[in-house]
Structures are given as structure tokens and as C-alpha cells.
Short mmCIF file of the C-alpha atoms (twelve columns), coordinates in Angstrom:
data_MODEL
# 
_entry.id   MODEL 
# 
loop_
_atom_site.group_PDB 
_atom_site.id 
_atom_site.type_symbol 
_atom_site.label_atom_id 
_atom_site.label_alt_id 
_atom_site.label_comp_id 
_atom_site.label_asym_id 
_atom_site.label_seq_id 
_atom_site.Cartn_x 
_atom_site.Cartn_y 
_atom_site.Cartn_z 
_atom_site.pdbx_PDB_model_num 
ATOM 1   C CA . UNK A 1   2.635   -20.057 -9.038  1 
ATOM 2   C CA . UNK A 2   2.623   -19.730 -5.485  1 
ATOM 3   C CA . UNK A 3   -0.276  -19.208 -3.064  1 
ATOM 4   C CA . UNK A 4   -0.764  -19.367 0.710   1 
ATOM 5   C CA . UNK A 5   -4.304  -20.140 2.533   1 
ATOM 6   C CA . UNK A 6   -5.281  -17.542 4.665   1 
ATOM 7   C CA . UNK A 7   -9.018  -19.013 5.243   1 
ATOM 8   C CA . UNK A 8   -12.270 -20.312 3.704   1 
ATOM 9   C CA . UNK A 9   -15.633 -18.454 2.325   1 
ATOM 10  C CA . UNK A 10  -18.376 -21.035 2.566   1 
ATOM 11  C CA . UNK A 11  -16.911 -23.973 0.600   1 
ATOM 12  C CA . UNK A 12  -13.924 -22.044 -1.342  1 
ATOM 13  C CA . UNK A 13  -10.490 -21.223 0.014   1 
ATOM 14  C CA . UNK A 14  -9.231  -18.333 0.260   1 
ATOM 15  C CA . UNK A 15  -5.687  -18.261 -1.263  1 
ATOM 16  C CA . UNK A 16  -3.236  -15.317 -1.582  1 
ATOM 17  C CA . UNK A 17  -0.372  -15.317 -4.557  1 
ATOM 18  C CA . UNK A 18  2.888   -14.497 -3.878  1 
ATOM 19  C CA . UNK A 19  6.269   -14.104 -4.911  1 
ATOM 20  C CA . UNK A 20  9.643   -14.491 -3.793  1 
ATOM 21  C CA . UNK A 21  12.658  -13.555 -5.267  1 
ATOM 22  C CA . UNK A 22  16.686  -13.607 -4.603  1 
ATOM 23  C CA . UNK A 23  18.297  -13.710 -1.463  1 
ATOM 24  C CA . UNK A 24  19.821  -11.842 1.126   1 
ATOM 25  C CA . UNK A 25  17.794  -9.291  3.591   1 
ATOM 26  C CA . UNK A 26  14.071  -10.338 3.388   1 
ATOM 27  C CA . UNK A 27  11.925  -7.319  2.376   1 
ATOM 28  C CA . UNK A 28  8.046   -7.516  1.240   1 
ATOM 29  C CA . UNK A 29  6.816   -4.932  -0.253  1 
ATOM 30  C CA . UNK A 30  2.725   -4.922  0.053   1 
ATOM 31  C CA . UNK A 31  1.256   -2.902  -2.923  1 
ATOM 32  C CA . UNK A 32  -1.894  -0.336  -2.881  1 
ATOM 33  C CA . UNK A 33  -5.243  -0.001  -4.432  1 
ATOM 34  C CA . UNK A 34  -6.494  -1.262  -6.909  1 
ATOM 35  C CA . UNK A 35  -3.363  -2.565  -8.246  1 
ATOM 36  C CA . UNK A 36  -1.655  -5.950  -7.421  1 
ATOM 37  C CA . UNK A 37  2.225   -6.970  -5.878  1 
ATOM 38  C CA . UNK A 38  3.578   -6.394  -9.742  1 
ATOM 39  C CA . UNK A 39  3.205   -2.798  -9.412  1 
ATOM 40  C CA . UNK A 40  6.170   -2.986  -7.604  1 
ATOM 41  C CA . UNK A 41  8.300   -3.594  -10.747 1 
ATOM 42  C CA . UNK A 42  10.200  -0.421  -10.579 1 
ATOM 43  C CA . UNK A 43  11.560  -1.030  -6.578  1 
ATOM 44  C CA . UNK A 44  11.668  -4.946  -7.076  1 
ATOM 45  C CA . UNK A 45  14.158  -4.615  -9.827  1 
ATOM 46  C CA . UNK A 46  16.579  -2.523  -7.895  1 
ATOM 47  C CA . UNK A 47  16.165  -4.482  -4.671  1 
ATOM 48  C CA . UNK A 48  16.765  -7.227  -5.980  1 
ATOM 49  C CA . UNK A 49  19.827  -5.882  -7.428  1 
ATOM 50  C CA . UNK A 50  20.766  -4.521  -4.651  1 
ATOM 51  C CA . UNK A 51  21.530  -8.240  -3.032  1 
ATOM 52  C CA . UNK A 52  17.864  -8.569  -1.712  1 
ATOM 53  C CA . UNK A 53  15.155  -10.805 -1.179  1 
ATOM 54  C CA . UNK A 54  12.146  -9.243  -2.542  1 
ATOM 55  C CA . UNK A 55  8.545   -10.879 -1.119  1 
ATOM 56  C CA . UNK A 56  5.201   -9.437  -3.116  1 
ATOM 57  C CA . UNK A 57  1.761   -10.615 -2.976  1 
ATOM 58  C CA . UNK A 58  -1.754  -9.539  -3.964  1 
ATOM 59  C CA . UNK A 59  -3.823  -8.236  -1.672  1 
ATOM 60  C CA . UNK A 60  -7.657  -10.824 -1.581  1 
ATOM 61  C CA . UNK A 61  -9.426  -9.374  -3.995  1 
ATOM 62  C CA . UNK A 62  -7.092  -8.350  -6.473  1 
ATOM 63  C CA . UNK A 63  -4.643  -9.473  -8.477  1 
ATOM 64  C CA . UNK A 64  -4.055  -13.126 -8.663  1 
ATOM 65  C CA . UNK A 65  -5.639  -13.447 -5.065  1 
ATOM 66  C CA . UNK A 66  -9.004  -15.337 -4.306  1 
ATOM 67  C CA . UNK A 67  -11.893 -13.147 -4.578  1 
ATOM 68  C CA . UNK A 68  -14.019 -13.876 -1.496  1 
ATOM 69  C CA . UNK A 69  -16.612 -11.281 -0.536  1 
ATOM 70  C CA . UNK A 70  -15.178 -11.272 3.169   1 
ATOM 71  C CA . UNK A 71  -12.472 -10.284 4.986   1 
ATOM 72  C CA . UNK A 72  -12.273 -6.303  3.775   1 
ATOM 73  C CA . UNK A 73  -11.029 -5.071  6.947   1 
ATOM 74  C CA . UNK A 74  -7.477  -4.077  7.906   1 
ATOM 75  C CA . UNK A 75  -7.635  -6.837  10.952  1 
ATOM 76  C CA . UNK A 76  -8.067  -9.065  8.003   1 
ATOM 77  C CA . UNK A 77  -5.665  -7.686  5.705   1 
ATOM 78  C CA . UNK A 78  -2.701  -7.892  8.601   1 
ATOM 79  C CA . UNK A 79  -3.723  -11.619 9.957   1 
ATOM 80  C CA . UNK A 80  -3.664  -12.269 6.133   1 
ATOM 81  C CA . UNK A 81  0.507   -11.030 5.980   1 
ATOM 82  C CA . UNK A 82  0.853   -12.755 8.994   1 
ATOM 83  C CA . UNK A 83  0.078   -15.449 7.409   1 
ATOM 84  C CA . UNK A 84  2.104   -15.332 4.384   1 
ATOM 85  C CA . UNK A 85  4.892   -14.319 7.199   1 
ATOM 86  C CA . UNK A 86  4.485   -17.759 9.155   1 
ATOM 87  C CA . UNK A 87  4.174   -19.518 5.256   1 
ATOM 88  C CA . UNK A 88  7.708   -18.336 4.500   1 
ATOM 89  C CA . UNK A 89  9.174   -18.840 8.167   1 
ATOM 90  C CA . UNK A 90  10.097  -15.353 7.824   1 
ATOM 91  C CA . UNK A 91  12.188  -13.381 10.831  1 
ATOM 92  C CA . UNK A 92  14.499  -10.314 11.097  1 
ATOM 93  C CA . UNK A 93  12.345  -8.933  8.149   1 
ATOM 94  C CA . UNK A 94  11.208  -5.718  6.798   1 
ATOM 95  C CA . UNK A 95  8.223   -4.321  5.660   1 
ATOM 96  C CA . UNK A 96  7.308   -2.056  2.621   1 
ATOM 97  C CA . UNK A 97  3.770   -0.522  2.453   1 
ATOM 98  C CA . UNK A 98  2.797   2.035   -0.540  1 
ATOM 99  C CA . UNK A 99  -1.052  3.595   -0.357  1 
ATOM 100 C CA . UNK A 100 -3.470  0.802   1.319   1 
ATOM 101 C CA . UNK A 101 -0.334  -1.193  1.921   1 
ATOM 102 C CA . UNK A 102 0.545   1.153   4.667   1 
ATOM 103 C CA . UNK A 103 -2.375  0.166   6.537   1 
ATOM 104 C CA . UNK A 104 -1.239  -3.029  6.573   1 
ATOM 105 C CA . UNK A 105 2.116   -2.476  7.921   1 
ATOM 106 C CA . UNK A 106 0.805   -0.102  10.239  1 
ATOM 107 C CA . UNK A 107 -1.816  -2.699  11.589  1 
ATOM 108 C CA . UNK A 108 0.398   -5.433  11.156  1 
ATOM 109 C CA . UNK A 109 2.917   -3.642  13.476  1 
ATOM 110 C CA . UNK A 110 0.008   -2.449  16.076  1 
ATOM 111 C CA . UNK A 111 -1.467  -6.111  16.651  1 
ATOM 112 C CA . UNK A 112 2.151   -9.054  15.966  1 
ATOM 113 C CA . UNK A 113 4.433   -6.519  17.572  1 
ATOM 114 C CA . UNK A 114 8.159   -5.246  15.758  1 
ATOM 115 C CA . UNK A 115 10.119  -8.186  17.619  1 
ATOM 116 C CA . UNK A 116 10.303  -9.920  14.356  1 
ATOM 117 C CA . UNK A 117 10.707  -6.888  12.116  1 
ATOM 118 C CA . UNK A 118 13.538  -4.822  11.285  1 
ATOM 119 C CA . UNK A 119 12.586  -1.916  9.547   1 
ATOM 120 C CA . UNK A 120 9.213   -0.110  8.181   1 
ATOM 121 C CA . UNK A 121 8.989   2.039   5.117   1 
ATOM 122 C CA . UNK A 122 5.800   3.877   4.593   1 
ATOM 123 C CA . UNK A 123 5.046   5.490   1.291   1 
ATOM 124 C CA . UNK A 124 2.464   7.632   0.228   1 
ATOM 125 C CA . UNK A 125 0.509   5.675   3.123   1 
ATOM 126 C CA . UNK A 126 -3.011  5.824   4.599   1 
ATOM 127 C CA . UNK A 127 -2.163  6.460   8.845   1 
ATOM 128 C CA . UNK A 128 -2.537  7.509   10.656  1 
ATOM 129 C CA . UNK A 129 -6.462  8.627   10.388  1 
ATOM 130 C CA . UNK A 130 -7.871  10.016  7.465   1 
ATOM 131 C CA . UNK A 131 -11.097 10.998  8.273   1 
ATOM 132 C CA . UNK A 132 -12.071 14.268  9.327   1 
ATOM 133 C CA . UNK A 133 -13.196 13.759  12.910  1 
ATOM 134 C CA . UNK A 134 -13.507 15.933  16.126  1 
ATOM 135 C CA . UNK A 135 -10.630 14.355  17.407  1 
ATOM 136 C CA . UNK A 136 -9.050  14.426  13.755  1 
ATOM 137 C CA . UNK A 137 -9.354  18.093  12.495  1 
ATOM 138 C CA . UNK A 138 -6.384  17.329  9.799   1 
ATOM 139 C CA . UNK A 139 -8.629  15.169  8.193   1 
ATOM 140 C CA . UNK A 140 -10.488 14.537  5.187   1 
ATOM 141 C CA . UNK A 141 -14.577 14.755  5.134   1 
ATOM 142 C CA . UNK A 142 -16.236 11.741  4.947   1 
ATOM 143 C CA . UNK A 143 -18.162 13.541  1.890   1 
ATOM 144 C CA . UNK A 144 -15.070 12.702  0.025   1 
ATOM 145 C CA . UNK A 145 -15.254 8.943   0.250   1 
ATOM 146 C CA . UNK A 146 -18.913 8.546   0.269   1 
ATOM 147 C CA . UNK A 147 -18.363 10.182  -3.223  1 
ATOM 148 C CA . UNK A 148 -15.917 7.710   -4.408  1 
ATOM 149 C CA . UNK A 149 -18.102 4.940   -3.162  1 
ATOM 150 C CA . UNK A 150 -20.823 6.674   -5.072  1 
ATOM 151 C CA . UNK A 151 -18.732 6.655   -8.594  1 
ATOM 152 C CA . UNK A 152 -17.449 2.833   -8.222  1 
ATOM 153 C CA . UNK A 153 -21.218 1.496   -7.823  1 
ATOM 154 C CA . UNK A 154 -22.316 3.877   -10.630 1 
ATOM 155 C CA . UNK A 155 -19.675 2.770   -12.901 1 
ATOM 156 C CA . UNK A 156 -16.214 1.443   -11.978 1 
ATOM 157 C CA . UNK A 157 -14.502 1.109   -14.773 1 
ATOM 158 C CA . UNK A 158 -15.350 4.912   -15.705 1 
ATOM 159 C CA . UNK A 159 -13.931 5.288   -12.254 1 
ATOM 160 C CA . UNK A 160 -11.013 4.088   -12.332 1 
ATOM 161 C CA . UNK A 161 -9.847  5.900   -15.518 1 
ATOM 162 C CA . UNK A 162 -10.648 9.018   -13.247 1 
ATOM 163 C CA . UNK A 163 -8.696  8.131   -10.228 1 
ATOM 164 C CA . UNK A 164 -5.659  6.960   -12.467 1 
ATOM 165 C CA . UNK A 165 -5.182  10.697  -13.755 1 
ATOM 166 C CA . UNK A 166 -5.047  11.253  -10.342 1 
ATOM 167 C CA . UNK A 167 -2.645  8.710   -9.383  1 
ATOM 168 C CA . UNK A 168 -0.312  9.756   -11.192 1 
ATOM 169 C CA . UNK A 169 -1.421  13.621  -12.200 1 
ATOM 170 C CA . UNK A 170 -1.357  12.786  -15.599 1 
ATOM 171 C CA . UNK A 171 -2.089  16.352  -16.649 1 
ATOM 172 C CA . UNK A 172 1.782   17.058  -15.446 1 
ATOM 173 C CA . UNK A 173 3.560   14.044  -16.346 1 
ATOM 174 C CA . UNK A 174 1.659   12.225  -19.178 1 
ATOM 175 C CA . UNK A 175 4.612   11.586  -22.053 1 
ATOM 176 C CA . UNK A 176 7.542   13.002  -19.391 1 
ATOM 177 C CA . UNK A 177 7.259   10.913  -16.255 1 
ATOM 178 C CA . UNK A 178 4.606   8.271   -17.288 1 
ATOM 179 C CA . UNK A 179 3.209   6.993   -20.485 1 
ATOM 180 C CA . UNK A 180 -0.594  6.143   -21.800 1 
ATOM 181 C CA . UNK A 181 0.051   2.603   -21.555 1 
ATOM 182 C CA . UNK A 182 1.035   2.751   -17.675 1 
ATOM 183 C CA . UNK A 183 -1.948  3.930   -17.391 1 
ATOM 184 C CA . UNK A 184 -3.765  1.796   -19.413 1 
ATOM 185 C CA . UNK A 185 -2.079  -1.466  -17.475 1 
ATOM 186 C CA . UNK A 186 -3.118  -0.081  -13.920 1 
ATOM 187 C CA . UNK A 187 -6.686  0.689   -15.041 1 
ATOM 188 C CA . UNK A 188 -6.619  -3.898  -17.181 1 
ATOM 189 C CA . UNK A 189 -4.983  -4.507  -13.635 1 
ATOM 190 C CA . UNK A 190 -7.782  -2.832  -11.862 1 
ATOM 191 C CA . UNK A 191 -10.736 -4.198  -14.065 1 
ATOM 192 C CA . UNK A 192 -9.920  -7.527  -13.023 1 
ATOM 193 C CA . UNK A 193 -10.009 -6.950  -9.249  1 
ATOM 194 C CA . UNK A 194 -13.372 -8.044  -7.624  1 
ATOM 195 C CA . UNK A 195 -16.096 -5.457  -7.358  1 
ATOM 196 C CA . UNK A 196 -16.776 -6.408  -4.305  1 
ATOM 197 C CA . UNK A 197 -13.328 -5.399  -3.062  1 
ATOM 198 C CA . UNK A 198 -13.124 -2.203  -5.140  1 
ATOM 199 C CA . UNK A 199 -15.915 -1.005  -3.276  1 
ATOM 200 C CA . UNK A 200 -15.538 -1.976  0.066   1 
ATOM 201 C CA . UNK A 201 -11.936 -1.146  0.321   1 
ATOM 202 C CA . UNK A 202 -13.042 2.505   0.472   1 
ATOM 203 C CA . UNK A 203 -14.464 2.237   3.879   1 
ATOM 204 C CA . UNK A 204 -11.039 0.581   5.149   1 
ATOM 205 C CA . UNK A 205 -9.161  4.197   4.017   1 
ATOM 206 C CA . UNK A 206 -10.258 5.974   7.368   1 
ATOM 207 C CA . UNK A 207 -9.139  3.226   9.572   1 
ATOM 208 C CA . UNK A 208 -8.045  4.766   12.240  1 
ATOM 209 C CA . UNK A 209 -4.016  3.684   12.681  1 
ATOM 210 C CA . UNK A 210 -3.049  5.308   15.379  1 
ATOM 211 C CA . UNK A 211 -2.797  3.744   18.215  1 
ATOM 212 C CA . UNK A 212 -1.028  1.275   15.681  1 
ATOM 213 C CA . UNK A 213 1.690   3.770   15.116  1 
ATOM 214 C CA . UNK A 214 2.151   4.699   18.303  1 
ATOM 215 C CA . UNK A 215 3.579   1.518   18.957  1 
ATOM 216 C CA . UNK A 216 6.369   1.593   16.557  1 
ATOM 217 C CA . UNK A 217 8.964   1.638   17.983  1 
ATOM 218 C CA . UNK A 218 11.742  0.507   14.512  1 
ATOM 219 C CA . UNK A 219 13.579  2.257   12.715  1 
ATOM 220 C CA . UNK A 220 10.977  3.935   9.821   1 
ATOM 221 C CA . UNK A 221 10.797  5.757   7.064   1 
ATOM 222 C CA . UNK A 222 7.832   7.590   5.674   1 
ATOM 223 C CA . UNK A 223 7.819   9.102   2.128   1 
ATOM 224 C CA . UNK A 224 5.288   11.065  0.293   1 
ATOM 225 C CA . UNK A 225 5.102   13.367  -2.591  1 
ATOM 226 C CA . UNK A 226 3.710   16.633  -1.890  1 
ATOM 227 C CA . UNK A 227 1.609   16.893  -4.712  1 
ATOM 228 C CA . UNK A 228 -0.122  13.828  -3.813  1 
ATOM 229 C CA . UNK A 229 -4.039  13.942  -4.824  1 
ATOM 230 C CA . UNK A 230 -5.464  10.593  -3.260  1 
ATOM 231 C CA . UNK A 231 -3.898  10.378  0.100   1 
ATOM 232 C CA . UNK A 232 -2.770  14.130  1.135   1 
ATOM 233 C CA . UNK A 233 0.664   14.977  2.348   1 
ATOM 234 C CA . UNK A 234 -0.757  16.832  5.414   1 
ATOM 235 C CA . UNK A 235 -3.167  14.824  6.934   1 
ATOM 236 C CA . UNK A 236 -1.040  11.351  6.322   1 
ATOM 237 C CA . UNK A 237 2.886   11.253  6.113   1 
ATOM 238 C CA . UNK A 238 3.804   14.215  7.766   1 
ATOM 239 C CA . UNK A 239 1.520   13.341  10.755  1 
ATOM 240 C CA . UNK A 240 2.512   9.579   10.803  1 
ATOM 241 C CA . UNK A 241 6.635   10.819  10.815  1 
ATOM 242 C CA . UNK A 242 5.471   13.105  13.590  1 
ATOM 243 C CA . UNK A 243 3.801   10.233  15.562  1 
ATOM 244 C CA . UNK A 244 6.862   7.601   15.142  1 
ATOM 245 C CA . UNK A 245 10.189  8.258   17.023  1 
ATOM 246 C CA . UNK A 246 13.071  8.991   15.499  1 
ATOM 247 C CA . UNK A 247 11.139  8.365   11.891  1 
ATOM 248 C CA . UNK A 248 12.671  9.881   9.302   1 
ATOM 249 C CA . UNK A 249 10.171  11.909  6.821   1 
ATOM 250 C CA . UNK A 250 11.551  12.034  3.344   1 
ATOM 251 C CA . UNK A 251 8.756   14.490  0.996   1 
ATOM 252 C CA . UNK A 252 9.358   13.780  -2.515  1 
ATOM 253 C CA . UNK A 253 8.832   17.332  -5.013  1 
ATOM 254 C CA . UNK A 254 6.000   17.507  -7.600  1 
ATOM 255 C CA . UNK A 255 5.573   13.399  -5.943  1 
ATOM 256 C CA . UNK A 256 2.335   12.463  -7.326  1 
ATOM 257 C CA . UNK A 257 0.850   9.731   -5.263  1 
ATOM 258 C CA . UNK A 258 2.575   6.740   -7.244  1 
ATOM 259 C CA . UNK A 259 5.653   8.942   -6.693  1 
ATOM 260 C CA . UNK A 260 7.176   5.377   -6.566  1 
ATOM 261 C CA . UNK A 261 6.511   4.477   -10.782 1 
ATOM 262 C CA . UNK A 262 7.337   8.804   -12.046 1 
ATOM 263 C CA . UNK A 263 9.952   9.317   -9.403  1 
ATOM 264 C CA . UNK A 264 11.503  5.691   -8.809  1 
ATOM 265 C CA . UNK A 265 15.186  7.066   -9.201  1 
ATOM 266 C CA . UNK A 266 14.541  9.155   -5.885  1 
ATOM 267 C CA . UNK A 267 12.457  6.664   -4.188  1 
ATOM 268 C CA . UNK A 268 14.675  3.698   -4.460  1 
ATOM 269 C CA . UNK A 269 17.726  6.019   -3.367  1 
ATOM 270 C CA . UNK A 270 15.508  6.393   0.104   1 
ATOM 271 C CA . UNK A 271 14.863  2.870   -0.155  1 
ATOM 272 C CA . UNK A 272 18.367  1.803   -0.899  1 
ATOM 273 C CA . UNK A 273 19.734  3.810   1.871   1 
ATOM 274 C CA . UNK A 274 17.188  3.141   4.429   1 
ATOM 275 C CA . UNK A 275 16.899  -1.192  4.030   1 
ATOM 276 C CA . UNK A 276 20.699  -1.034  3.261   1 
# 
């Protein structure tokens, strides 16, 4: 297995697993909450086939990551790709964020520039600013995460079999467009995360991105389903595509927010287009 050190926590490294398959056009895709860089199966088996090199890791805290209790902050989360970036001598690379992934991409952009980076796909992502502010009207009240943050310190298991439903609006596709056991290996992939990262990762979804995605300035891509319960349509993609020039904004129908596992036929099509 492979790791790269992106710091220390008292006497314990911090290490982040990765993976990094076939050849061609580097892409790394950087997965969302609270799942890991497998999630990805769906998009890394086409891209891959497609004649690329495929890059996924797990963000800290989840998946086969180190589990420090510091570092839960989206400056943290982008130095931490950089890292993995300057590990793999990457350049003339692109970037792939779904959910809390886009944050990173976003930030990543905002603070180590696009010199480096070819080409930016955002889907179902968190910019540009989700909470509801008086300079953010589009926005969603902070009542909403303070009752999520509320649930995970209650119980997070019970949590996350809520928010799954959700993820993937079970009550329309359960049995069509995803199965009981997809759900079942997103809420054994989530159980394993730290708590301490399950909770404090809410806080990082009102970041506020946008001065970040102002300065993009590469060709991008953002794609979100409109039916999308976590992260809504409205106050994230279609005001990120808005803020971007020239980004293209590609709305995926009945797209819950994991649009990417029940519609991966149309997402890789805007993904195969788009990095080809």
C-alpha cells in the first residue's frame, strides 16, 4: 500500500493512502464525505479504460488515512493534495472533486495557482459558499448544519444510515438505480472513519470558496443533479458555473447527490468528453 506524509500529531505521523493506476493523462479524483478514494469505482474503471492515469486517495480521517484529530480545515485538506502532488512529481494534471472534494480543488486552485493544472471537474461540489449569509442570500441556514452536528454527536452511526437515504434518495432509486448493499458499504465505509473527523468536517461545508473560484481561470466543468438533497443545485453548482469563465454547467435529471454511483453512464460521458 502506498502512503504519503503530510505531517505529524504529537509523536504519530500523519500519512495519507493513495493509489495510482495506468498511464497516460494524470487525473485524481478526490472523493467526498464520509466515504474514502474507492468510491470512485464507477469513474476509475472507465478512466482508466479510457487510456488514463487515475490518482485516488483518502481524505485524513477516513478511509485508509491516519486519523489525527488536527488538520480539519480546507487549508489543510489542499496543502495535504499538494502534497501528494509534489509525492508523485505530478504536472500538466487534472483535478476531479465530488461533494467535500470540491472544496479541495477549489482551495487547492485558490492558494498553488492552475499553472500546473489542466483541467477542473466539479461535481455535486460544496463552492462556492454554502451558508446563508447577508452577503450569501442563496444560502443554506446555519440551523441546518448545527442540526447535523447535533445528530453525529448524538449517534453517528444512526446518522449516517439517515444521510445515506439521502445520498442517494433511496426512496426513488432503491432496487432501480442503487441496491441495499451500496448502501450498506458506504454506511461499513463510513463507520470506520474517525469521529473526530465525521464531526468536524461539518463546519468545513460553509467554507467560503469564493474568492477561490474566482481565480480559475482552466477550462472547468461543474456537474450536479438537480434533485440533489445534501448540497443543493441552486446555492452550489449553478452559482460556481456562473462564477468561473467559460465553465461549462452540465445538470444531471432526477441526479441525486452521488449522481456519480445511480447515473455513472451520464457522468462519465461528461467526464470522458471533458478530460478527453
Amino acid at each position: 500500500m502506498s502512503y504519503v506524509n503530510v505531517g505529524k500529531e504529537n509523536s504519530t505521523d500523519i500519512h495519507l493512502y493513495y493509489e495510482d493506476h495506468g498511464h497516460g493523462d494524470a487525473i485524481i479524483l478526490v472523493h467526498g464525505y464520509p466515504l474514502n478514494g474507492a468510491s470512485w469505482e464507477k469513474q476509475t474503471a472507465a478512466l482508466l479504460a479510457a487510456g488514463k492515469r487515475v490518482i485516488t486517495y483518502d481524505r485524513r480521517g477516513f478511509g485508509k488515512s491516519s486519523q489525527p484529530t488536527t488538520g480539519y480545515d480546507y487549508d489543510t485538506f489542499a496543502a495535504d493534495l499538494h502534497a501528494l502532488v509534489q509525492h508523485l512529481k505530478l504536472d500538466h494534471f487534472s483535478l476531479a472533486g465530488f461533494s467535500m472534494g470540491g472544496g479541495e480543488v477549489a482551495r487547492y486552485l485558490g492558494k498553488y495557482g492552475t499553472k500546473q493544472v489542466k483541467r477542473a471537474a466539479l461535481l455535486g461540489g460544496i463552492p462556492p459558499y454554502l451558508l446563508k449569509a447577508s452577503d450569501n442570500a442563496e444560502g443554506v441556514d446555519k440551523s441546518v448544519f448545527d442540526g447535523i452536528e447535533a445528530a453525529i454527536k448524538k449517534d453517528r452511526y444512526a446518522f449516517f444510515t439517515e444521510f445515506f437515504k439521502n445520498f442517494y434518495n433511496a426512496d426513488k432509486f432503491l432496487g432501480s438505480r442503487v441496491s441495499e448493499e451500496v448502501l450498506r458499504a458506504g454506511w461499513n465505509s463510513a463507520s470506520l472513519s474517525s469521529a473526530t473527523a465525521t464531526l468536524a468536517c461539518v463546519a468545513t461545508w460553509y467554507t467560503d470558496f469564493r474568492k477561490d473560484v474566482q481565480k480559475i481561470d482552466i477550462p472547468t466543468v461543474v456537474i450536479h443533479g438537480d434533485a440533489d438533497r445534501i448540497v443543493p443545485l441552486a446555492a452550489s453548482g449553478a452559482r460556481t458555473a456562473k462564477m468561473i469563465k467559460g465553465a461549462e454547467i452540465v445538470v444531471i435529471k432526477d441526479g441525486p447527490h452521488n449522481f456519480a454511483w445511480t447515473h455513472a453512464a451520464e457522468a462519465n460521458e461528461v467526464l470522458f468528453r471533458f478530460f478527453r
